[in-house]
N, C-alpha and C positions, 0 to 999 in steps of 0.2 A: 425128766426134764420139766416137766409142765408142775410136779410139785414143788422143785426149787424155785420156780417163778413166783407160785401163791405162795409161797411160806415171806415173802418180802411186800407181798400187798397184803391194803388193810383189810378189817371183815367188810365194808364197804367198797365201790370202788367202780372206774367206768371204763370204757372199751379204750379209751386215750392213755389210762394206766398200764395198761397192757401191753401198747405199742411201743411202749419205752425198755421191754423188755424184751419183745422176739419181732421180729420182722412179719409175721405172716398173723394180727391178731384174731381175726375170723376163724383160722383153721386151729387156733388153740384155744379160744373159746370155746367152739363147736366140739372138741375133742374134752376139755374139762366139765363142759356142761352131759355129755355123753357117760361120764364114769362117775357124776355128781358131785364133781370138785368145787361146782361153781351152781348157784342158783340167779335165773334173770330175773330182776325185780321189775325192770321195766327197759325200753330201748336203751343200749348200749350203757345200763348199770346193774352191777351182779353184787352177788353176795359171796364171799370167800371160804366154804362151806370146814375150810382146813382151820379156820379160826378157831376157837374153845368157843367165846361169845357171840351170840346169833346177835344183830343191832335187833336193837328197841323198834316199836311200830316210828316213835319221834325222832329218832337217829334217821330212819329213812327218808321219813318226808319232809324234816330238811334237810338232808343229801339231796335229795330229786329236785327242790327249788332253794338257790343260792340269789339273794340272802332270802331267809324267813327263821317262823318263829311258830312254836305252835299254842293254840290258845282256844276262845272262845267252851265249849260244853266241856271237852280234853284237859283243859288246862286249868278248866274249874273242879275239875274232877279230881287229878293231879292234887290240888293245894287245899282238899277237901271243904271248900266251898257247896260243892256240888253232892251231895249223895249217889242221885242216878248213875249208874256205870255210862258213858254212852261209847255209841257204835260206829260212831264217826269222828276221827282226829282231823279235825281242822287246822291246817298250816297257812300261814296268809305270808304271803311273798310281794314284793315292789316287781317280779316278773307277769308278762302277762301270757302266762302258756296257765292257765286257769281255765273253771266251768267246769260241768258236772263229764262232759266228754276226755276230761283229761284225768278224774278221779281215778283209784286205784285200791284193789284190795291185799291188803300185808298180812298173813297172821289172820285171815277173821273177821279182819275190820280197814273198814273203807277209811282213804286218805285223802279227805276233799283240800283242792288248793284254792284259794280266794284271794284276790287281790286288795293291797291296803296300798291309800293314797300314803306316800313318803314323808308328812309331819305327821301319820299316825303309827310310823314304823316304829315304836319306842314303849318301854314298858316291860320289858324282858330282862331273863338271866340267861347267861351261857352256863348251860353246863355240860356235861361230858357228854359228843357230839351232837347236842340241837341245844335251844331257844327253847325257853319257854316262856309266855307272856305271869307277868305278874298278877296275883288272884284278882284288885279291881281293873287292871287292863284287860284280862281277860272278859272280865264280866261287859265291861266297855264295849270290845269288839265283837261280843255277842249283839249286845242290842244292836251296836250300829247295823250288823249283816243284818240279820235277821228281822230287824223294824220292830222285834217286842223281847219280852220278857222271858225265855224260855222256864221251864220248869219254877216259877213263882214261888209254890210250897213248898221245894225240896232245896233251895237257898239256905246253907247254913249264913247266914248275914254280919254275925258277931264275930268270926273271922276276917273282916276285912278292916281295912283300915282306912276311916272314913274321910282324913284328910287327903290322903293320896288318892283317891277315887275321886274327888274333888280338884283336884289337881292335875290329874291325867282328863278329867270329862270338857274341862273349858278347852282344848281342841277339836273336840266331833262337835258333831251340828246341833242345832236347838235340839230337836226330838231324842237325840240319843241321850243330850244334860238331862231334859226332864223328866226322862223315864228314868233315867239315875238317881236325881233327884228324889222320886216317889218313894224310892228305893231305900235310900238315905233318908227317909221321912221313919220308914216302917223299921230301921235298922234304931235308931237314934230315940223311938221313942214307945217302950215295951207296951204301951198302952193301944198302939195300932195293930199289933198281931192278932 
């Protein structure tokens, strides 16, 4: 019984999908999660282990915060901007169940969620189940979090696209434009490297 029910939910999914199919979902949780049908990623969402596809580390953490988007180091990395692998995907959500006490490790690698004011929710693609922020949004949403510059030297720069980095920065605040700026100074003129 309990495999006709996972063979109709997705490889993601939460304790409320469940309840749509058996009346009692705690004791068929608890009985799926016991024979490894099901794995908890976090309170009251699993993983559907009968899937072929395990979700991506980005498919989870935006499942776990609706809406977001993932970006900043992640998402620089992603759109090969970024060389360094990093070890934390940053998902920034308009939710505020955010901070370091609500992170999460997937796979390996920790899922920081960060909250972004609602005119900087923008700059992303969908693609098949999450958000990704666009390589200079990305780069954007780094500095704003972070108040600098991460990884400087390891900036591939000549990937980006210097009007739309330009266009996305006159929403964040002074300091975030001019550290962009700077950026846009060193990209724009090979004689600064």
């Amino acid at each position: 019984m309990s495999v006709t029910i996972l063979r109709q939910l997705p490889s993601l999914f939460r304790h409320a999908d469940v309840r749509k199919f058996t009346g009692n979902a705690n004791v068929f949780l608890t009985r799926a999660l016991a024979k490894g049908f099901v794995e908890r990623v976090a309170r009251g969402v699993y993983i559907n282990a009968l899937r072929e596809k395990r979700p991506g580390i980005e498919e989870v953490g935006c499942f776990l915060r609706t809406p977001s988007y993932v970006s900043c180091e992640w998402a620089l990395n992603r759109h090969g901007v970024l060389l360094q692998a990093p070890v934390v995907c940053t998902v920034l959500t308009l939710g505020t169940a955010v901070g370091e006490t609500r992170n999460l490790t997937y796979d390996g690698v920790t899922i920081e969620f960060s909250r972004i004011s609602p005119r900087l929710f923008t700059g992303f693609e969908t693609l098949t189940g999450y958000n990704l922020a666009l390589p200079e949004k990305a780069l954007l949403d780094v500095i704003h979090l972070r108040k600098t510059i991460p990884f400087r030297d390891e900036l591939e720069l000549d990937t980006l696209d210097s009007a739309r980095l330009k266009e996305f920065a006159e929403a964040f605040s002074a300091p975030t434009r001019r550290l962009a700026a700077d950026l846009l100074a060193v990209k724009d003129d090979p004689g600064n490297r």
